[in-house]
Kinemage of the C-alpha trace (Angstrom):
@kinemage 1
@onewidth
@group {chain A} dominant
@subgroup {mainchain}
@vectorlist {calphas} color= white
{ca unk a 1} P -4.120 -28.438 5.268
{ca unk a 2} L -6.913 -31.772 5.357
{ca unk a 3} L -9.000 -30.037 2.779
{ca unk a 4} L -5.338 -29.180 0.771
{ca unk a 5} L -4.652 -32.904 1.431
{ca unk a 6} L -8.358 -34.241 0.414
{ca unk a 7} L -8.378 -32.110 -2.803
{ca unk a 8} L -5.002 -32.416 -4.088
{ca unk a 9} L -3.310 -35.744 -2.671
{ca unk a 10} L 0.344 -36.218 -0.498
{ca unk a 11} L 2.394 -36.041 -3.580
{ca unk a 12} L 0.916 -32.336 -5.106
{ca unk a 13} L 0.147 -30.635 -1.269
{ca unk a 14} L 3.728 -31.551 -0.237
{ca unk a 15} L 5.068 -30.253 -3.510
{ca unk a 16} L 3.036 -27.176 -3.232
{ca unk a 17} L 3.675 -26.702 0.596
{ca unk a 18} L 7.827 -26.942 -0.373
{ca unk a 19} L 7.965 -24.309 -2.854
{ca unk a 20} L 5.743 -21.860 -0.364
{ca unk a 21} L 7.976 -22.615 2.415
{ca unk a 22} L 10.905 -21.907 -0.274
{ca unk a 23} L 9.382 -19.105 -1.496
{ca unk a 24} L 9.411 -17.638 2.451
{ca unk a 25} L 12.328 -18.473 3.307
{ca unk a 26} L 14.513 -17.325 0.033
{ca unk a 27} L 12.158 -14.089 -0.546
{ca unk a 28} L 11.296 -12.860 2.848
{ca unk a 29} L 12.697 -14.471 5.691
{ca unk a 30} L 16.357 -14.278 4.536
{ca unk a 31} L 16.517 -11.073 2.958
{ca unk a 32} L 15.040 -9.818 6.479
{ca unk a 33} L 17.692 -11.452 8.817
{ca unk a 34} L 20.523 -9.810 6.556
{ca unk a 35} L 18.636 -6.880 6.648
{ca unk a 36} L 18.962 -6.662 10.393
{ca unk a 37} L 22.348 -7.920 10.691
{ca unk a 38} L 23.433 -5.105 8.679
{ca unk a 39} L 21.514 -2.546 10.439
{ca unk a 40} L 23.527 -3.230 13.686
{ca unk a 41} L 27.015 -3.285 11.771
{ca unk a 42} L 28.959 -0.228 11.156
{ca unk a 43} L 29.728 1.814 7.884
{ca unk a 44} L 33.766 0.923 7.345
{ca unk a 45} L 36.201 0.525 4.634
{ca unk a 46} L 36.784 -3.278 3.061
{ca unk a 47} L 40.136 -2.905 4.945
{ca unk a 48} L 38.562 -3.106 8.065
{ca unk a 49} L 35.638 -5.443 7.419
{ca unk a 50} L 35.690 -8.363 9.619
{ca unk a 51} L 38.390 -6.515 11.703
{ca unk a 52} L 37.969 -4.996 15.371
{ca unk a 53} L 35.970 -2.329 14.397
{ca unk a 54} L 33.598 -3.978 12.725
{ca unk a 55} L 31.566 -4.572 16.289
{ca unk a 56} L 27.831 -4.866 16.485
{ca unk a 57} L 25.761 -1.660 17.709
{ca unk a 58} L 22.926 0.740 17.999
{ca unk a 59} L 24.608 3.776 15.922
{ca unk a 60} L 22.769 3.114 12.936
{ca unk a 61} L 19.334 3.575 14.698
{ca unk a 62} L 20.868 6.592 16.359
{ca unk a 63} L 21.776 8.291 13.264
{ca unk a 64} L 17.681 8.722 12.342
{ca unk a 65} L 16.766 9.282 15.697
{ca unk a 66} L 19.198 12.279 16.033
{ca unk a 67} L 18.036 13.612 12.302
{ca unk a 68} L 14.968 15.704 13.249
{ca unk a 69} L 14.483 15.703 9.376
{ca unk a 70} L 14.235 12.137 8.659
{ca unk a 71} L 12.095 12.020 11.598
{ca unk a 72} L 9.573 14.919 10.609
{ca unk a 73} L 9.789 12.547 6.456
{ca unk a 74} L 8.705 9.498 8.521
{ca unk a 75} L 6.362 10.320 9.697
{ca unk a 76} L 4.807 12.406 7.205
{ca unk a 77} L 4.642 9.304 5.284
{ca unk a 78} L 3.120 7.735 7.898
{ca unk a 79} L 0.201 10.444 7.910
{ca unk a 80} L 0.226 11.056 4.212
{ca unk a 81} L 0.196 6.919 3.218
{ca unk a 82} L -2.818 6.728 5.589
{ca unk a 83} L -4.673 9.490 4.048
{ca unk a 84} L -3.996 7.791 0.885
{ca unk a 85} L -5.752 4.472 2.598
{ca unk a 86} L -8.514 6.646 3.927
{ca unk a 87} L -9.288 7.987 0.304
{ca unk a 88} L -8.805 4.613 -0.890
{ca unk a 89} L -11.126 3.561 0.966
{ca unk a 90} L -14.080 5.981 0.702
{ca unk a 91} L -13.648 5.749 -2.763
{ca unk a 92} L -14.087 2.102 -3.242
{ca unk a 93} L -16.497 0.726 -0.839
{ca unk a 94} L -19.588 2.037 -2.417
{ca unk a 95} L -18.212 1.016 -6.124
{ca unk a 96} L -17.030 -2.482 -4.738
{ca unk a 97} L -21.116 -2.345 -3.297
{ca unk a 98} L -22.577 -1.262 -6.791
{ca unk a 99} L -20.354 -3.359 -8.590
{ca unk a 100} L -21.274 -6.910 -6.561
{ca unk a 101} L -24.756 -5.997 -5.959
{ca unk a 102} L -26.348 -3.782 -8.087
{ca unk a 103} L -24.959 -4.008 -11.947
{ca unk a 104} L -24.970 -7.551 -13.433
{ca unk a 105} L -22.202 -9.788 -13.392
{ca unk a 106} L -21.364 -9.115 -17.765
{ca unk a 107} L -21.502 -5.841 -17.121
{ca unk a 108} L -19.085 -5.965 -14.011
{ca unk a 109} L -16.496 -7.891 -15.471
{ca unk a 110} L -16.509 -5.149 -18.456
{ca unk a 111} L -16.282 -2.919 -15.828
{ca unk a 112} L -13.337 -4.651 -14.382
{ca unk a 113} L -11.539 -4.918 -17.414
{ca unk a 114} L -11.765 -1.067 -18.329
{ca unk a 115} L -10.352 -0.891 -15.133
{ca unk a 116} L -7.496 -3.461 -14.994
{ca unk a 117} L -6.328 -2.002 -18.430
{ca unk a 118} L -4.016 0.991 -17.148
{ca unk a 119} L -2.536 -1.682 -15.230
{ca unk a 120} L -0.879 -3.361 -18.466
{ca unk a 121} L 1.579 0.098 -18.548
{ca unk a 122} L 4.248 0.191 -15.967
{ca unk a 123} L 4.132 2.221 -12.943
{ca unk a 124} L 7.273 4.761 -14.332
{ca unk a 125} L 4.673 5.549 -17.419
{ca unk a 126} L 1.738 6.200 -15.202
{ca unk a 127} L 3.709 8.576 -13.230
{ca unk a 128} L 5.230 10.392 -15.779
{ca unk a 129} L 1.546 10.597 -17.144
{ca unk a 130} L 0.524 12.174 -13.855
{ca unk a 131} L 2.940 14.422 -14.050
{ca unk a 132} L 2.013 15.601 -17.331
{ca unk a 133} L -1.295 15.604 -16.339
{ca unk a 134} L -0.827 17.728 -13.064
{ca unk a 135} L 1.472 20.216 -15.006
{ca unk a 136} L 1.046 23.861 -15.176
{ca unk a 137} L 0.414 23.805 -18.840
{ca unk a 138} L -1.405 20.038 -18.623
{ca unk a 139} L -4.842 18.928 -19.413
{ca unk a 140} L -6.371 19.414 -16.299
{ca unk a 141} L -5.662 23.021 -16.125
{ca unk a 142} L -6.548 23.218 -19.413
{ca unk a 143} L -10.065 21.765 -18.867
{ca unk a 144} L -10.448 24.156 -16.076
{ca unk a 145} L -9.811 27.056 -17.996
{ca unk a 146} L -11.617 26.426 -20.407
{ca unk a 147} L -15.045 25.416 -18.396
{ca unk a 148} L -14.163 28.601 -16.424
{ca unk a 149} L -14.030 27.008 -12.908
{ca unk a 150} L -10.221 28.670 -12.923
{ca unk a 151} L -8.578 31.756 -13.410
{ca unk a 152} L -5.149 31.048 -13.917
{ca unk a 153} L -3.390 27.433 -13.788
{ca unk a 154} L -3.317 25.766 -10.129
{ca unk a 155} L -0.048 24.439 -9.199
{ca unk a 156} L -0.920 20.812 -8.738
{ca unk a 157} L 2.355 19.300 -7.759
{ca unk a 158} L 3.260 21.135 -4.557
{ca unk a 159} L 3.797 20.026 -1.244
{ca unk a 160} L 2.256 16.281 -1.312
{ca unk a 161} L -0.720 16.848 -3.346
{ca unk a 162} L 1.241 15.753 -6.586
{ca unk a 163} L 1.868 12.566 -4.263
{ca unk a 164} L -1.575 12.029 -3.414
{ca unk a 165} L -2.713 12.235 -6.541
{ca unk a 166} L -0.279 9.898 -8.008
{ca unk a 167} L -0.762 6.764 -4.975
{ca unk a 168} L -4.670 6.945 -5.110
{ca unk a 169} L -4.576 6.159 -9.328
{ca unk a 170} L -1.714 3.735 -8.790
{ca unk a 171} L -2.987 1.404 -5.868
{ca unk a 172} L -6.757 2.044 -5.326
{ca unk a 173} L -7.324 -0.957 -7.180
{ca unk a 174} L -5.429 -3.301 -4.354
{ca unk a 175} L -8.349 -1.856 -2.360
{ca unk a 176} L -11.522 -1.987 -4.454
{ca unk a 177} L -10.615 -5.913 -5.290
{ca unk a 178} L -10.862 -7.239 -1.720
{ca unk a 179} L -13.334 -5.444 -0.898
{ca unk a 180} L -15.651 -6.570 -3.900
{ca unk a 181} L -14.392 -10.177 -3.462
{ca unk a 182} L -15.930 -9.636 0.586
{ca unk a 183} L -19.241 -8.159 -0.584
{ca unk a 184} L -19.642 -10.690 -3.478
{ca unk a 185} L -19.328 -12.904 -0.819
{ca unk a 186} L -22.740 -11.453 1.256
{ca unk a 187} L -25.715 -12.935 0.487
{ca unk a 188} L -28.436 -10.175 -1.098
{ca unk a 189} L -31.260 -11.704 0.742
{ca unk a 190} L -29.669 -10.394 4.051
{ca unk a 191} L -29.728 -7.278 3.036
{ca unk a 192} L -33.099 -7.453 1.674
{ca unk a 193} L -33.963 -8.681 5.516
{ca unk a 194} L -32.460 -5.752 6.417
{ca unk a 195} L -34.388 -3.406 4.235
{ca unk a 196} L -37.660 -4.999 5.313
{ca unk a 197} L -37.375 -4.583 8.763
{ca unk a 198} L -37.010 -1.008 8.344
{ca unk a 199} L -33.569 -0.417 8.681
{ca unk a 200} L -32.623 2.583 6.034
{ca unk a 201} L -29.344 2.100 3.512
{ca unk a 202} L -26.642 3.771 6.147
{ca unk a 203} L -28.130 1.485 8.911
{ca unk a 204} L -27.987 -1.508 6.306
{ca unk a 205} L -24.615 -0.866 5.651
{ca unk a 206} L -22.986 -0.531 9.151
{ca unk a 207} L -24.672 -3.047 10.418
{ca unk a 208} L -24.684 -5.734 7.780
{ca unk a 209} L -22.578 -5.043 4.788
{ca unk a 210} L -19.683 -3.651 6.438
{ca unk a 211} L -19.401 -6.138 9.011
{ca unk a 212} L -19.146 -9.232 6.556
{ca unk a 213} L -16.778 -7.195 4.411
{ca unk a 214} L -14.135 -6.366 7.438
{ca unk a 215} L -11.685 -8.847 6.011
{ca unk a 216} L -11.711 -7.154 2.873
{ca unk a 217} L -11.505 -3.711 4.103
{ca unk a 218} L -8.845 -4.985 6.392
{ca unk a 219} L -6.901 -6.552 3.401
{ca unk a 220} L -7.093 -3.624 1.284
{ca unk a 221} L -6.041 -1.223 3.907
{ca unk a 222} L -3.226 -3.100 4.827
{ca unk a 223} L -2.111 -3.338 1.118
{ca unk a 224} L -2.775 0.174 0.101
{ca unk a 225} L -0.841 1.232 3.186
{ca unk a 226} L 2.339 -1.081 2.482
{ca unk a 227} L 2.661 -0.056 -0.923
{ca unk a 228} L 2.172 4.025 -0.461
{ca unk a 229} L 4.536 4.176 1.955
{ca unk a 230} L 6.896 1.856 0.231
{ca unk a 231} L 6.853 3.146 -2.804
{ca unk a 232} L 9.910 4.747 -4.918
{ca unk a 233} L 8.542 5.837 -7.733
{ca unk a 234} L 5.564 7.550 -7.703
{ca unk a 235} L 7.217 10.205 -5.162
{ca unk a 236} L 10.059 10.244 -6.930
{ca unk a 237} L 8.082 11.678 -9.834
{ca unk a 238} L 5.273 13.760 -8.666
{ca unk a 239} L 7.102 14.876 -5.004
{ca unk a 240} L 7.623 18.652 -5.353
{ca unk a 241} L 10.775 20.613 -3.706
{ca unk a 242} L 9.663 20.657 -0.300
{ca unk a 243} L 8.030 17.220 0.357
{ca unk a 244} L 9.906 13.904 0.590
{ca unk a 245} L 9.011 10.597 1.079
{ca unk a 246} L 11.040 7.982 3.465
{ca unk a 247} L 12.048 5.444 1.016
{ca unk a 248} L 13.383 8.535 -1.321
{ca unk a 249} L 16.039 8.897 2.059
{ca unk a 250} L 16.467 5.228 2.454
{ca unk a 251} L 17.467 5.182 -1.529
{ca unk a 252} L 20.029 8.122 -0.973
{ca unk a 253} L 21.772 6.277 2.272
{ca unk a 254} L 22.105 2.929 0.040
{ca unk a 255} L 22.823 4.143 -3.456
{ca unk a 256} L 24.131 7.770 -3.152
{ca unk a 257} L 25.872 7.411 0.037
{ca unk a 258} L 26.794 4.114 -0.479
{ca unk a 259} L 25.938 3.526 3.115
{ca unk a 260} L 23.801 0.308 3.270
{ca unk a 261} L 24.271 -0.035 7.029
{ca unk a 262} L 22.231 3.086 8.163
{ca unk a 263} L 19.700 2.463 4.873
{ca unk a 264} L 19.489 -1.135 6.131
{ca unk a 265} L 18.475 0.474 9.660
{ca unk a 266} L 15.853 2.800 8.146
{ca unk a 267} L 14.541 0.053 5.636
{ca unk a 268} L 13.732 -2.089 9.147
{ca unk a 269} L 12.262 0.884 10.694
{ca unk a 270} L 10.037 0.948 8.024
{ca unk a 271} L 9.533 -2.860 7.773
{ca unk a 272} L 8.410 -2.101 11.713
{ca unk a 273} L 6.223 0.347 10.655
{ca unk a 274} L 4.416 -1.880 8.324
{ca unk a 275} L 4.231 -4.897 11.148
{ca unk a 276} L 2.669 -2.004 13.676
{ca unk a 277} L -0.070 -0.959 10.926
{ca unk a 278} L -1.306 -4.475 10.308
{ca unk a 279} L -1.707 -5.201 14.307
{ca unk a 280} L -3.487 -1.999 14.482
{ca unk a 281} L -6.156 -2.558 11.316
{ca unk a 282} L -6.560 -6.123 12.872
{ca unk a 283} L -7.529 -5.048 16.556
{ca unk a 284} L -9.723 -2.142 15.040
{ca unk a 285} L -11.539 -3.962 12.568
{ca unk a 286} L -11.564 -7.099 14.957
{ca unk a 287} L -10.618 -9.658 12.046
{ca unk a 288} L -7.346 -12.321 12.164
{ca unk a 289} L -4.182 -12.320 10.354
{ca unk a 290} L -5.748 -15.273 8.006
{ca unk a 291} L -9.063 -13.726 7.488
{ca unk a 292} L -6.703 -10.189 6.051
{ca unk a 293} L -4.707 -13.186 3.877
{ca unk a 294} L -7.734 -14.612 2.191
């Protein structure tokens, strides 16, 4: 806040500081308190709203903790939007590395842009495109045929694999940016310090690079995570018969069943979720809730 207030002035920083507080309180805060007031309220006819049976309780939270199927869908998403982190993550650490330290800064941003540009289509088209894609009769089987590595076309989209597929393309970006931005950040001649007291590249890399760029692994993961296992869409489109995602149940309670009270309860269950994965990432990793902001 006294650099905010050096930089910018009184007037600007308590302009700027009203419209975040605004922007809280409107977007997140509020939204969330009505989300959990509904959670607790039962499921009744307008008649009745208001009325004596319209009493505050824990039915709502019952009703997934009594489903052995929405449990078994929650927490496959919890395992399968992790995996999607973990791959996420394995994938972009040593680009975000070659991309901040070993190709030059023109050739970088090019880089970037090539990458930013399936971005500029929205995520319904990139889906669909997946699908197509991941068809029996799409391009990748195609290309496998024809290079021989296949017999006959591989059913892509079965089980979660369709899924996985899909979240890795649409959000491995929101992981490769922080943790660039973290690595940019390192000074080279540390790890040329590194090199020259005889420490080989894995040794260089646990015990210099990744350390300084915890906050944007920690940032990325948390991100990556959020958006997997909140997302609608990409499920939605590339889930096959026998795999199901937990937002695709929360969308059936509120707009198919019409039941917003019980969809309100499993939206906050997954809002919990969410809150439980940051602590975690934080207390592994060993970084604060403001370095994972940055």
């Amino acid at each position: 806040m006294q650099e905010m207030l050096r930089r910018y002035g009184y007037g600007l920083t308590f302009i700027m500081s009203l419209l975040v507080a605004f922007w809280l309180l409107a977007m997140v805060v509020v939204p969330n308190i009505i989300l959990l007031e509904f959670s607790f309220r039962p499921y009744l006819p307008m008649v009745d709203v208001g009325g004596p049976k319209d009493v505050y309780s824990f039915n709502n939270y019952l009703t997934f903790f009594t489903s052995p199927i929405h449990i078994e869908v929650f927490f496959k998403t919890v395992i399968y939007s992790s995996l999607v982190t973990g791959i996420c993550l394995i994938i972009t650490y040593p680009l975000a590395y070659i991309l901040s330290k070993v190709v030059k800064p023109t050739d970088a941003a090019t880089i970037f842009l090539m990458l930013l540009v399936p971005l500029w289509v929205s995520e319904i088209l990139r889906s669909f495109a997946w699908f197509i894609i991941l068809g029996n009769t799409g391009p990748l089987n195609a290309l496998l045929l024809y290079v021989g590595l296949i017999e006959k076309p591989v059913r892509w989209i079965v089980n979660y694999q369709g899924v996985i597929f899909g979240l890795v393309y649409a959000y491995i970006l929101f992981m490769l940016f922080p943790i660039y931005n973290a690595i940019s950040a390192l000074d080279t001649n540390q790890i040329e310090a590194s090199k020259d007291l005889g420490a080989g590249t894995i040794r260089t890399h646990w015990r210099v690079v990744i350390p300084h760029s915890k906050p944007g692994i920690a940032s990325g993961c948390v991100m990556v995570f959020m958006l997997s296992a909140g997302s609608v869409i990409v499920p939605s489109t590339l889930a096959s018969t026998n795999s199901r995602w937990f937002t695709e149940v929360i969308q059936q309670w509120m707009f198919e069943g019409l039941d917003w009270q019980v969809g309100s309860a499993y939206a906050f269950l997954l809002l919990v979720l969410c809150i439980m994965f940051v602590s975690i990432v934080m207390r592994v990793l060993n970084v604060r809730l403001v370095d994972i902001a940055k």
